[in-house]
C-alpha positions as CSV (number, residue, x, y, z in Angstrom):
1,X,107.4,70.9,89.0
2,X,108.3,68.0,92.0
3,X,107.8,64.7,90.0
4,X,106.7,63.0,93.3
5,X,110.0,61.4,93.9
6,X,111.8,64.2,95.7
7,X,113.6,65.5,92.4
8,X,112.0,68.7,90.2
9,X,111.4,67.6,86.1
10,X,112.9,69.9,83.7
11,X,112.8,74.2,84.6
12,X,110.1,76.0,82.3
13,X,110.1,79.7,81.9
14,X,108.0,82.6,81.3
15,X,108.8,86.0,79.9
16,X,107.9,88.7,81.9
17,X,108.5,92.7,81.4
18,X,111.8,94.3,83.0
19,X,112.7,93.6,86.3
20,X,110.4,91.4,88.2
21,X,111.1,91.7,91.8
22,X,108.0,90.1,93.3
23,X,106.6,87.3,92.9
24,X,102.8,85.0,94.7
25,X,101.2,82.1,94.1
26,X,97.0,82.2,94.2
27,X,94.2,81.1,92.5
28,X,93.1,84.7,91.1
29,X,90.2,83.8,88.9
30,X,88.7,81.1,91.3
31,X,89.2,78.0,88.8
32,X,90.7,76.2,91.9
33,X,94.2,76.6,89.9
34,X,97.1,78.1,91.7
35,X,98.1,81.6,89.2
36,X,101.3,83.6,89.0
37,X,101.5,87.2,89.9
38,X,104.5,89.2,89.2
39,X,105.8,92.5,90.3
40,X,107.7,93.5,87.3
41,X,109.3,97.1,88.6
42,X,111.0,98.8,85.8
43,X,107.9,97.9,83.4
44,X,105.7,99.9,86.0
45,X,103.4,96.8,85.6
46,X,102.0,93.5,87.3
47,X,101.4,90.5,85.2
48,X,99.5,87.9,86.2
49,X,100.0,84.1,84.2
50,X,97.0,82.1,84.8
51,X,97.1,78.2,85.5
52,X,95.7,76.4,82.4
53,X,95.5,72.9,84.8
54,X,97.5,70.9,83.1
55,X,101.2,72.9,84.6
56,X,101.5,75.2,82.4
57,X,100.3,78.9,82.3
58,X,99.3,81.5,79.8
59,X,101.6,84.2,78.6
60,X,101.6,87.2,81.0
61,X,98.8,89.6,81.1
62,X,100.0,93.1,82.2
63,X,98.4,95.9,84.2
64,X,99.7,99.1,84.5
65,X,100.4,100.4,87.9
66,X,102.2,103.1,89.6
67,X,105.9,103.8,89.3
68,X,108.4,100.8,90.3
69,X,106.1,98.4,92.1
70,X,108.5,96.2,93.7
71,X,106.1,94.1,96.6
72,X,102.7,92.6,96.2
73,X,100.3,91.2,98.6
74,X,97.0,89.3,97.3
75,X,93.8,89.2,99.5
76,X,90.3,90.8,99.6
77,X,90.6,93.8,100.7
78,X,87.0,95.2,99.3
79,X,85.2,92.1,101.0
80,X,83.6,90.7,97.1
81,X,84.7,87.1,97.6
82,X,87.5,87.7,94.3
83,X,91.1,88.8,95.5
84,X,92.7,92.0,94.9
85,X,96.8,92.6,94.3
86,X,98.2,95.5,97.0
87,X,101.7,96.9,95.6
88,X,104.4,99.2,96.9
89,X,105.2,101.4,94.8
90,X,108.2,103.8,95.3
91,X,106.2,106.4,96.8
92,X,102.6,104.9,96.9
93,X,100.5,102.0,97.3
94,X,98.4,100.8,94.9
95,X,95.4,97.9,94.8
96,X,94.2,96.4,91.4
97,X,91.1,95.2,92.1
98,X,90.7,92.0,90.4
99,X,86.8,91.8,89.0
100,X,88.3,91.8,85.5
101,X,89.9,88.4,85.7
């Protein structure tokens, strides 16, 4: 995290599955908190770490998808008002609609 000065504090990490190749930044269960979503390509998964608001996150939450998703975009793409994760998968695309966050 920037520490306001122009300098970052201390790196923290988060396990994910194999291979995570992509990687967003939005508030996916609309608590005004930025989340992580991560493309995590060998596992045939996306896991999502949601903001707890104090800069941390929870550990990864994992969804199965198709096989090797290696690019995610997050919008509404079913017009609810609650984002949804598009992937590429090697010879697909694949939407996880997100009303179970």
């Amino acid at each position: 995290m920037n520490d306001g000065n122009d300098t970052f504090i201390k790196q923290t990490t988060y396990p994910t599955d194999a291979t995570p190749r992509s990687v967003r930044v939005e508030n996916i269960n609309g608590d005004d908190e930025l989340d992580i979503v991560v493309a995590n390509t060998e596992s045939n998964n996306v896991g999502i770490f949601l903001n707890k608001g104090d800069g941390n996150f929870t550990d990864q939450r994992t969804y199965s998808t198709n096989s090797n998703p290696f690019s995610i975009i997050i919008t509404d793409v079913n017009d609810n008002n609650k984002l949804d994760i598009i992937m590429a998968h090697r010879n697909s695309v694949g939407i996880l609609y997100i009303d179970f966050i």
